[in-house]
C-alpha positions as CSV (number, residue, x, y, z in Angstrom):
1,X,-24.0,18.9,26.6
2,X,-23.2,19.9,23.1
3,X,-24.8,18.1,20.4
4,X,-23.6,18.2,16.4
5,X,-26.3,19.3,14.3
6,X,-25.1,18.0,10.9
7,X,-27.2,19.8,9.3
8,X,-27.8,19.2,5.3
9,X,-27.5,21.6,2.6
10,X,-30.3,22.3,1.0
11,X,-29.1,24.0,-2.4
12,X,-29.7,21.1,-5.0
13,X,-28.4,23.1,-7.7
14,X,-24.8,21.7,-6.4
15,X,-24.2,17.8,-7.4
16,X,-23.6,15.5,-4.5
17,X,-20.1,13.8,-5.0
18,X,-19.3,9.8,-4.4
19,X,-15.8,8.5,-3.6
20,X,-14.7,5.0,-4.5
21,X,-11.9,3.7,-2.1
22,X,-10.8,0.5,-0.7
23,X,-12.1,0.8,2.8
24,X,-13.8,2.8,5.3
25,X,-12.6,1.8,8.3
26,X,-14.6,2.7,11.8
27,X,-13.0,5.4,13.9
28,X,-12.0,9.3,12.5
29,X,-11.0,10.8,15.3
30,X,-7.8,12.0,13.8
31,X,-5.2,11.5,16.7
32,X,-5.9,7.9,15.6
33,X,-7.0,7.4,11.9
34,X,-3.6,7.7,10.9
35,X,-3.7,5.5,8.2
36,X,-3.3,6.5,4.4
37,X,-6.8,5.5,4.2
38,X,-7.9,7.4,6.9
39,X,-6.7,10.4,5.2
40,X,-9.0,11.3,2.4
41,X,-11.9,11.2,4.4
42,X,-10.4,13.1,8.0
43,X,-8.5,16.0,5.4
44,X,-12.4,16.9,4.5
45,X,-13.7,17.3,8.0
46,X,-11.1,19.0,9.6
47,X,-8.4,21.8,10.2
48,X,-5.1,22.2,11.5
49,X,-3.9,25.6,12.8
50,X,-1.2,25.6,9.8
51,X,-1.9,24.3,6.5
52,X,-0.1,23.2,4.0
53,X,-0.9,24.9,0.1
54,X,-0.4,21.8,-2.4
55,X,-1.3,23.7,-5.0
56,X,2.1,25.9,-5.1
57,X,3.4,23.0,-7.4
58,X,1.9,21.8,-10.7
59,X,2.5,18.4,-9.4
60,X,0.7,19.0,-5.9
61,X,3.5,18.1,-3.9
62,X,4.4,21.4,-2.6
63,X,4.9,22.0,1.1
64,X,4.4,25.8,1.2
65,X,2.9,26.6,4.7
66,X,-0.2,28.9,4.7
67,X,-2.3,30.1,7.8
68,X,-4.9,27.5,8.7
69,X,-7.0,28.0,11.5
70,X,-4.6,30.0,12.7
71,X,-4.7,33.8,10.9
72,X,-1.3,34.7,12.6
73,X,1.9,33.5,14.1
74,X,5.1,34.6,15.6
75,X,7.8,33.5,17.4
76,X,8.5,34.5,21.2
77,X,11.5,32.5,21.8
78,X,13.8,29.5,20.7
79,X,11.2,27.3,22.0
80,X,7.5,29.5,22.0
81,X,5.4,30.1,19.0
82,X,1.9,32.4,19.6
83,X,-0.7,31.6,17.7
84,X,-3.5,34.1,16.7
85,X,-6.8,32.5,16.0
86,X,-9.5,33.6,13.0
87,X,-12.1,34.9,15.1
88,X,-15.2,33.9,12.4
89,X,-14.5,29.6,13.0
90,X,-17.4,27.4,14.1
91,X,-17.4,24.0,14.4
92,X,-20.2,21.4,12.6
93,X,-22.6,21.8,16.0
94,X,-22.2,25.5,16.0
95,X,-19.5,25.9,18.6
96,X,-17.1,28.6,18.4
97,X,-13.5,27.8,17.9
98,X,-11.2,28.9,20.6
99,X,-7.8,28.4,22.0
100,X,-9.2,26.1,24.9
101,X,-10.1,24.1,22.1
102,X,-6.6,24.0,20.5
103,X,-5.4,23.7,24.8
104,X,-7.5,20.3,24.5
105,X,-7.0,19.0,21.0
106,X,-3.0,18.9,22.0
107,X,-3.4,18.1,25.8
108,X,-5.4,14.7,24.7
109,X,-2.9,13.6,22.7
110,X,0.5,14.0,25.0
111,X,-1.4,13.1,27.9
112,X,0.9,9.7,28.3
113,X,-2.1,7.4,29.2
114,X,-3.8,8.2,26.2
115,X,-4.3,5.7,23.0
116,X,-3.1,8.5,21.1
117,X,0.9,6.4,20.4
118,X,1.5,7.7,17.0
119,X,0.1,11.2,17.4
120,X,1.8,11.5,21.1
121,X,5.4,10.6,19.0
122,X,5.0,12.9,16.6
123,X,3.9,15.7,18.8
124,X,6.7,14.9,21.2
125,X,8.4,17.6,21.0
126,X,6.0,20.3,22.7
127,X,5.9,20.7,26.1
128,X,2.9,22.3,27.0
129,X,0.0,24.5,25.5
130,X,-1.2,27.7,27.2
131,X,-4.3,29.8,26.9
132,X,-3.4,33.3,26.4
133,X,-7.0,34.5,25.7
134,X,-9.6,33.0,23.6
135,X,-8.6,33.2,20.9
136,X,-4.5,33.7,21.3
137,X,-2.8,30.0,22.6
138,X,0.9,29.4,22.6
139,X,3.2,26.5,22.1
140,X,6.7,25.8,24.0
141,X,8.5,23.1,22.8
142,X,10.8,20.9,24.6
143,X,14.2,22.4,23.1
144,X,14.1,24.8,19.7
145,X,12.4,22.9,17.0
146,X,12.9,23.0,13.3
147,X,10.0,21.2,12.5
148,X,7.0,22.6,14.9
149,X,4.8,24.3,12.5
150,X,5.3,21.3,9.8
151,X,3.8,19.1,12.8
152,X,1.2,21.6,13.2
153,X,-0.1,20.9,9.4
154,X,-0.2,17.3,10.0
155,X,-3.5,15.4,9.8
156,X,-2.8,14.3,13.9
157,X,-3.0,18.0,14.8
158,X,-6.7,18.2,13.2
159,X,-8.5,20.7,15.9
160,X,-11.5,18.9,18.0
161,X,-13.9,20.6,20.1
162,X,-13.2,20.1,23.8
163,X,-17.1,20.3,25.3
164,X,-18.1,17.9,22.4
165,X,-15.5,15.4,22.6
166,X,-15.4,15.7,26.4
167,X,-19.3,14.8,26.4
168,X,-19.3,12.2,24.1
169,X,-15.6,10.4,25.2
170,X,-12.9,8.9,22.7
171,X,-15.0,6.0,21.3
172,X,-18.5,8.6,20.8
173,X,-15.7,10.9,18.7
174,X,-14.3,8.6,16.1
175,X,-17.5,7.1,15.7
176,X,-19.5,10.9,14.9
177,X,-16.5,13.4,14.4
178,X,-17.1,16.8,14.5
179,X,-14.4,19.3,13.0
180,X,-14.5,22.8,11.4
181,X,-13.7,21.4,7.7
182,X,-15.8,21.6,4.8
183,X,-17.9,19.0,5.2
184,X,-20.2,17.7,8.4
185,X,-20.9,14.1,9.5
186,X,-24.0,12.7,8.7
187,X,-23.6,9.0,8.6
188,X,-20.9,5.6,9.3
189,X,-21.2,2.5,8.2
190,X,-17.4,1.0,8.7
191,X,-16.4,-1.1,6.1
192,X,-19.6,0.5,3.9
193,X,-19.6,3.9,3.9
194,X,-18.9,7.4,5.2
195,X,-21.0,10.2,4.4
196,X,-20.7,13.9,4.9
197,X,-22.6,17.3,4.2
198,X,-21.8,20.6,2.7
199,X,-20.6,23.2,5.8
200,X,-22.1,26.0,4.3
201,X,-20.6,27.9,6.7
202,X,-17.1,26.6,6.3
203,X,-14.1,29.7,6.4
204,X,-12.5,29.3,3.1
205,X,-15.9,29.1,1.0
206,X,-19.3,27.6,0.7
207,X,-18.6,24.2,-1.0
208,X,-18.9,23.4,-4.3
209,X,-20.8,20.3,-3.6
210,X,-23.5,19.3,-2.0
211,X,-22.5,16.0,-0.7
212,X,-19.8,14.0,0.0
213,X,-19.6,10.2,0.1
214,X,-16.9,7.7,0.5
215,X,-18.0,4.3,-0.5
216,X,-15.9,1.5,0.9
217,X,-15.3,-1.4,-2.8
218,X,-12.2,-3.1,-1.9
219,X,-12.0,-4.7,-5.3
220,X,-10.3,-2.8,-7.8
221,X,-12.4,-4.6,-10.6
222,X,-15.3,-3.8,-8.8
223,X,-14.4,-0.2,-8.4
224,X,-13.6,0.2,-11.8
225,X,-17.1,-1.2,-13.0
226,X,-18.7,1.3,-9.9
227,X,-17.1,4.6,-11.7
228,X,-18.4,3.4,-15.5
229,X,-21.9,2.5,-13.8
230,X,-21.7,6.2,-12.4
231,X,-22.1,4.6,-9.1
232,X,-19.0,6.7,-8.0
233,X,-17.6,9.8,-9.4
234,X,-14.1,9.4,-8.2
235,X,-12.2,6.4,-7.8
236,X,-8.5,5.8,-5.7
237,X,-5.6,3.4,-5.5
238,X,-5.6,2.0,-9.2
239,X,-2.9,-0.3,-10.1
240,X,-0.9,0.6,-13.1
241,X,-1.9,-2.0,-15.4
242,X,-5.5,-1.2,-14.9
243,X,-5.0,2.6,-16.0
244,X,-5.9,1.9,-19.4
245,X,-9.2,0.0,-18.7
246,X,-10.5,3.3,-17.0
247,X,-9.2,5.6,-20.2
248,X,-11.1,3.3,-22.3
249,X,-14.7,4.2,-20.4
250,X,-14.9,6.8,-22.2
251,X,-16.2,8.9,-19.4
252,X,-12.9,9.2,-17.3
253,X,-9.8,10.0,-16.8
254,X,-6.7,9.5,-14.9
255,X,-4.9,11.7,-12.7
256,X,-2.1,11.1,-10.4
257,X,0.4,12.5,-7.4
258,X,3.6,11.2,-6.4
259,X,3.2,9.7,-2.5
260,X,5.3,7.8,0.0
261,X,8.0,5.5,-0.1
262,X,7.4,2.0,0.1
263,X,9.8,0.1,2.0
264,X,10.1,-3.4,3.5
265,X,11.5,-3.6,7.5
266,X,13.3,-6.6,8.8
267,X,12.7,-7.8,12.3
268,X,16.3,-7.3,13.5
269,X,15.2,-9.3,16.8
270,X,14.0,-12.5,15.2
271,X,17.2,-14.7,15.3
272,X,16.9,-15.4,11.1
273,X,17.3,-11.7,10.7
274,X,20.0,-10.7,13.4
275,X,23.2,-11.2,10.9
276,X,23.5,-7.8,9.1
277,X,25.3,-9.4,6.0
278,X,22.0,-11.0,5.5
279,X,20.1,-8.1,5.6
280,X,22.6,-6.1,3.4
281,X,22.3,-9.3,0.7
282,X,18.4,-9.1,0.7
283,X,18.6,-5.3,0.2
284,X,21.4,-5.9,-3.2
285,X,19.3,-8.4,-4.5
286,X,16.4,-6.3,-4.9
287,X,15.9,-5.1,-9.2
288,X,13.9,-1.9,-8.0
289,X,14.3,-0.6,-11.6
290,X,12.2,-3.7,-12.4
291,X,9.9,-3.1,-9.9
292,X,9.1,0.2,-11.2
293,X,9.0,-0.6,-15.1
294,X,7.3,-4.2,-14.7
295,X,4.8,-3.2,-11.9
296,X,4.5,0.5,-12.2
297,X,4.4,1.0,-16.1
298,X,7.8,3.2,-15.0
299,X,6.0,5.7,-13.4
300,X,7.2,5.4,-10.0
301,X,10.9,6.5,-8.6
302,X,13.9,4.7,-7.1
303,X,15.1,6.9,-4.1
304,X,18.4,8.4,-3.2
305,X,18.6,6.0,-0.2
306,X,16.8,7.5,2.6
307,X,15.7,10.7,1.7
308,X,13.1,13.1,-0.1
309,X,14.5,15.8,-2.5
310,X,11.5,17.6,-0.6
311,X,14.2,18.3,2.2
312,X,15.4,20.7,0.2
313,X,19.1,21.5,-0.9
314,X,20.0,22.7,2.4
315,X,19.2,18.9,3.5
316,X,19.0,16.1,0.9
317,X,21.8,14.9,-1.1
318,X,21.7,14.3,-4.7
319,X,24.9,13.3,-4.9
320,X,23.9,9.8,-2.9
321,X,23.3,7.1,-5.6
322,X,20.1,5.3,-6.1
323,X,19.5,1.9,-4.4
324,X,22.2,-0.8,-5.9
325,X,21.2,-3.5,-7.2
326,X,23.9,-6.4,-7.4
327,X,23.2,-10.1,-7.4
328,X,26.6,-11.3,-7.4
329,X,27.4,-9.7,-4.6
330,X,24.3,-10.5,-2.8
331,X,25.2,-14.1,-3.1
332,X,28.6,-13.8,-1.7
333,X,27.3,-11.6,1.6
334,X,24.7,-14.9,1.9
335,X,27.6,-17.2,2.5
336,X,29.4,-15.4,4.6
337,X,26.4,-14.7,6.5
338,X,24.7,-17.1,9.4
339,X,22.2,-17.8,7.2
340,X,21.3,-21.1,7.0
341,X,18.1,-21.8,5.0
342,X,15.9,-20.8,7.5
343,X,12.3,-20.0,6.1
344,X,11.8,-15.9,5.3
345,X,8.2,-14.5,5.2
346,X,7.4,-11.6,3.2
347,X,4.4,-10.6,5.2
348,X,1.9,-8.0,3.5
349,X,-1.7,-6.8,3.8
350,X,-3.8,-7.7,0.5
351,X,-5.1,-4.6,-0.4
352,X,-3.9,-1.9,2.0
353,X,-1.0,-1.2,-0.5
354,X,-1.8,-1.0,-3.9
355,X,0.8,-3.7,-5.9
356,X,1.5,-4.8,-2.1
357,X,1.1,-8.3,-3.5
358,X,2.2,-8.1,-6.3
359,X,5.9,-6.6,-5.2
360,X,6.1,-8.9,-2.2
361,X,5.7,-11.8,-4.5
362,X,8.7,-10.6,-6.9
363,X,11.1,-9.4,-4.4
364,X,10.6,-13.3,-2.9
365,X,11.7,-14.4,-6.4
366,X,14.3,-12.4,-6.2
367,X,15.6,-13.6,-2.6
368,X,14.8,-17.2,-3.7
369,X,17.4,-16.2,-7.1
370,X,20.5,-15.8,-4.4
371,X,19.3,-19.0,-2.4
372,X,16.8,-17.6,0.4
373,X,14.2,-19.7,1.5
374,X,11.5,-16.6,1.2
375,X,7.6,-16.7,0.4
376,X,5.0,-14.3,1.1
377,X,2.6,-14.3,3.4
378,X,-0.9,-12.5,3.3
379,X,-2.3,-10.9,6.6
380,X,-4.7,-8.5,7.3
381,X,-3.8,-7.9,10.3
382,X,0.5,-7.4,9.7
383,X,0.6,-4.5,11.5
384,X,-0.3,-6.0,14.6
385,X,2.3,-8.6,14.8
386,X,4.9,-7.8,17.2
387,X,8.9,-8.6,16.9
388,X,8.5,-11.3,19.5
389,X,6.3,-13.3,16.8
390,X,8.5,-15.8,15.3
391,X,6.9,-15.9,11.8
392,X,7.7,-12.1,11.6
393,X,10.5,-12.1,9.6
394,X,9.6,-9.2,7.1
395,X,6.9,-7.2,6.7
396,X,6.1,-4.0,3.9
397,X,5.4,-0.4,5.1
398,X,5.9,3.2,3.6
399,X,7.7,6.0,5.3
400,X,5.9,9.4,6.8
401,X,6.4,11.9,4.3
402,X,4.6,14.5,5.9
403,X,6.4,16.6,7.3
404,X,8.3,16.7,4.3
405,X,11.7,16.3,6.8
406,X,14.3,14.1,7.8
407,X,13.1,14.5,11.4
408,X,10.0,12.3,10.2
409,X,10.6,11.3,7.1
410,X,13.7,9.3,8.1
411,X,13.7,9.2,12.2
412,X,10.0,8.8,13.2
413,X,10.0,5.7,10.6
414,X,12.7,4.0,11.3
415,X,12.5,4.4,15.2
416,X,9.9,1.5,14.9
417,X,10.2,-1.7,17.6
418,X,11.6,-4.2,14.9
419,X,15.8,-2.4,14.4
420,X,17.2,-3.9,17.7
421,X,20.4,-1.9,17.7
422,X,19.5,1.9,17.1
423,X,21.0,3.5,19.9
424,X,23.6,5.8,17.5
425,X,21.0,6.5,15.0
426,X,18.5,7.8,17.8
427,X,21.4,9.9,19.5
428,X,21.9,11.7,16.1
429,X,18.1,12.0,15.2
430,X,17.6,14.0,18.8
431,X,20.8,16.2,18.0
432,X,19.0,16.7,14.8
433,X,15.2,17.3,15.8
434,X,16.4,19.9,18.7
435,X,18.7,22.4,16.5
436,X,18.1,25.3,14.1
437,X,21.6,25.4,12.5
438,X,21.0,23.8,8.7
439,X,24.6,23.1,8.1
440,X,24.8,20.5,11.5
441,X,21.1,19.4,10.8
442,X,22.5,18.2,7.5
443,X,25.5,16.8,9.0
444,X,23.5,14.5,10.9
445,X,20.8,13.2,8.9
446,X,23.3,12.2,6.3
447,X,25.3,10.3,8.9
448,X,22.3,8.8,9.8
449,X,21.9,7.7,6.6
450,X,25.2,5.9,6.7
451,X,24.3,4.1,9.5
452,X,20.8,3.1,8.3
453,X,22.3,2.1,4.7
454,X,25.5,-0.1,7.2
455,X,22.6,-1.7,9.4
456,X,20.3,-2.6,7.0
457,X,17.1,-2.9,8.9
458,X,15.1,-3.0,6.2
459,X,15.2,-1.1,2.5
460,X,13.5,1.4,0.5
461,X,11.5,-0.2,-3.0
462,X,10.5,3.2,-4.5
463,X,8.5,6.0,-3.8
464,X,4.9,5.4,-5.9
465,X,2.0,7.0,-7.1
466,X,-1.1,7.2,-6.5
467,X,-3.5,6.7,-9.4
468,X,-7.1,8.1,-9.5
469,X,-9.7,7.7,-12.1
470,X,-12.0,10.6,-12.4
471,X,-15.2,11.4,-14.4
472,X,-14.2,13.5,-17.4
473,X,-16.5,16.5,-16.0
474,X,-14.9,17.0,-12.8
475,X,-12.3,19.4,-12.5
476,X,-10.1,18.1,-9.3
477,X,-6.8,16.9,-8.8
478,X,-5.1,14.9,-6.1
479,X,-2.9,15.9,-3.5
480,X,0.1,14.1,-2.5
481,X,0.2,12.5,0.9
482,X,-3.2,10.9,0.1
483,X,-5.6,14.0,1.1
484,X,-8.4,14.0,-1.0
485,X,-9.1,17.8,-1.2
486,X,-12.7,18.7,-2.0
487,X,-12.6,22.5,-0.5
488,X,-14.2,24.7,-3.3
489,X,-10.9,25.7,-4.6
490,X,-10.3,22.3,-6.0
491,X,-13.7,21.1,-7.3
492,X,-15.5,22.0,-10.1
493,X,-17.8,20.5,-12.7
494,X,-18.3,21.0,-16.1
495,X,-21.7,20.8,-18.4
């Protein structure tokens, strides 16, 4: 059996480097820690055999694809990709990286009695995984896919080693994760702490640290206080109108990326909710442009409906108008709804959004202006209740914005259990995910727009930032998508 080493670097000339974020949470195997919380700490230990270069943009929202593990690609067929691998890749324990490790890391997951849900759906497109040699393993896809090597950069297609995982089983993995990233495992404490070592060793470059920590302070007063103790170095998920207690340290700064879109989802198959007209008079009676000014100090964007201008012109649509906001007409589409005064709960987690609160508690002002019984309930666990719940009524979510396309961005989200009456919307989003002609992908994804804009099975708020303080001497900046990047590229300090 292979064992991990984690072993420390020993160079104390490099600072160690402690993250403040809201939680740690207890399993990082990354065909599961899917979460945006999950992210910062899984984007440090691991690789994916494409990567994606934020740094193309100024902003870091770029989606320029670069060789990851992978040195090499090309394509065989409509539906085959070969990959080459770099031949000088070793995981944390010493293991060598080869295809029957990249064989296993996708096997696991589409293996249909896995845990693996959300990675399996995403993924669901390739058919199988073959060993050419060691380090040469291809990928055939179910029909031609537009999107394959995207999915390959995602955080679910993070390479594991097969003996390790195999010896230590699902639970052993997420618990001690070993990857091929910058930095090793050392130690978790879930809802503590996280902590992680230097890979010397590590492909791209020796890091610049010598440590990494993530520290779990779900306050954000209490993180705040952490980062001017110099308890923490870094800080995440800062509201807006806490931006200027940071600048006023003296010791910090703030830095931010563009992320996700919020949104809010309706359970179409609770009885309240079934009447469209009410969902479409919920959605109008939304002031998103005083979401973003009164809750965001204006820094965060309304949408063109359902879409990213990331799709890029051959498939988003600036000519689609920003979300409408119109109270009158709201009103008038709640009378001649079925609505009857039934209660409305605005379920949301308290801190898993930043402002999740916060904007659940205004948009129920806003639905109790136009005569909706509507409060807000607080659970931690909201994502666990199912449609068959009768107190789920409405919950809050973002979108996946990575891949940066509409067969994610837009289907993968909205093909969720609540929207009871999807069947046209999924026949166009498998027309779209399975052809390589732009002009028809386009076609589609802007009809299913229409469709998701008629049915109304829930509504886009805004897509938000992400706000990080950061001491003054640190030389990083945050990538969209909520990876925390700490390679050596993207971390420096200054005397």
């Amino acid at each position: 059996m292979l064992l991990p080493t984690f072993a420390v670097a020993q160079d104390e000339t490099r600072p160690p480097l402690t993250v403040g974020v809201n939680t740690v949470q207890a399993n990082f195997d990354p065909g599961l820690a899917l979460g945006n919380v999950d992210f910062p700490i899984t984007y440090n230990v691991f690789d994916t055999l494409v990567a994606r270069d934020f740094s193309k943009s100024k902003d870091r929202t770029a989606y320029e694809l670069i060789p990851g593990l992978a040195q090499s690609w090309k394509r065989i067929d409509d539906r085959t990709m070969e990959f080459s691998l770099r031949p000088d890749v070793h995981f944390h324990n010493g293991q060598a990286l080869t295809s029957a490790d990249v064989k296993f890391t996708f096997d696991r997951i589409l293996d249909p009695a896995s845990d693996y849900v959300e990675a399996r759906n995403l993924l669901k497109v390739i058919e199988r995984v073959d060993v050419v040699d060691a380090l040469t393993v291809r990928i055939t896809t179910k029909q031609p896919s537009p999107v394959l090597l995207h999915l390959l950069a995602y955080n679910s297609s993070d390479i594991v080693p097969k003996a390790y995982f195999e010896s230590v089983g699902e639970a052993g993995f997420g618990q001690k994760p070993i990857g091929t990233g910058p930095f090793s495992f050392i130690k978790l404490q879930p809802d503590e702490s996280m902590e992680l070592a230097a890979n010397d060793s590590y492909f791209r470059g020796r890091p610049t640290i010598s440590a990494l920590t993530f520290k779990s302070i779900p306050e954000v007063s209490a993180r705040i206080t952490a980062l001017a103790n110099g308890e923490v170095d870094i800080i995440n998920s800062l509201p807006p109108d806490q931006l200027k207690a940071v600048e006023s340290l003296g010791c910090c700064e703030i830095r931010s990326v563009l992320m996700n879109h919020h949104f809010i989802q309706y359970n179409t198959y609770n009885p309240v909710m079934a009447d469209k007209k009410l969902r479409q008079a919920l959605n109008l009676a939304i002031d998103r442009q005083l979401l973003v000014k009164s809750l965001w100090d204006g820094k965060a964007t309304v949408p063109h409906s359902a879409q990213y201008e990331a799709w890029g012109p051959e498939l988003y649509d600036p000519n689609r108008p920003t979300l409408p906001f119109d109270a009158d007409r709201a009103r008038q589409l709640l009378k001649e709804s079925s609505y009857k005064g039934q209660p409305i709960y605005y379920i949301t987690h308290p801190v898993y959004y930043t402002n999740g609160v916060a904007v659940a508690e205004a948009v129920v002002e806003m639905w109790k202006a136009i005569g909706v019984n509507a409060s807000v309930r607080v659970d931690e666990g909201w994502t666990k209740l199912t449609k068959d719940d009768p107190a789920l009524t409405v919950r809050n979510s973002s979108d996946w914005v990575v891949p940066t396309d509409p067969a994610v961005t837009l289907y993968m989200t909205w093909t969720k259990d609540l929207w009871k009456d999807e069947a046209r919307f999924d026949e166009l989003a498998e027309q779209g995910e399975t052809t390589l002609d732009v002009k028809r992908r386009h076609d589609i994804y802007q009809k299913m727009i229409d469709i998701f804009e008629e049915e109304a099975p829930g509504t886009y708020l805004y897509r938000a930032p992400e706000f990080y303080g950061v001491k003054s001497n640190i030389q990083w900046l945050p990538n969209t998508d909520y990876t925390m990047d700490f390679r050596p590229d993207n971390i420096h300090f200054t005397k």
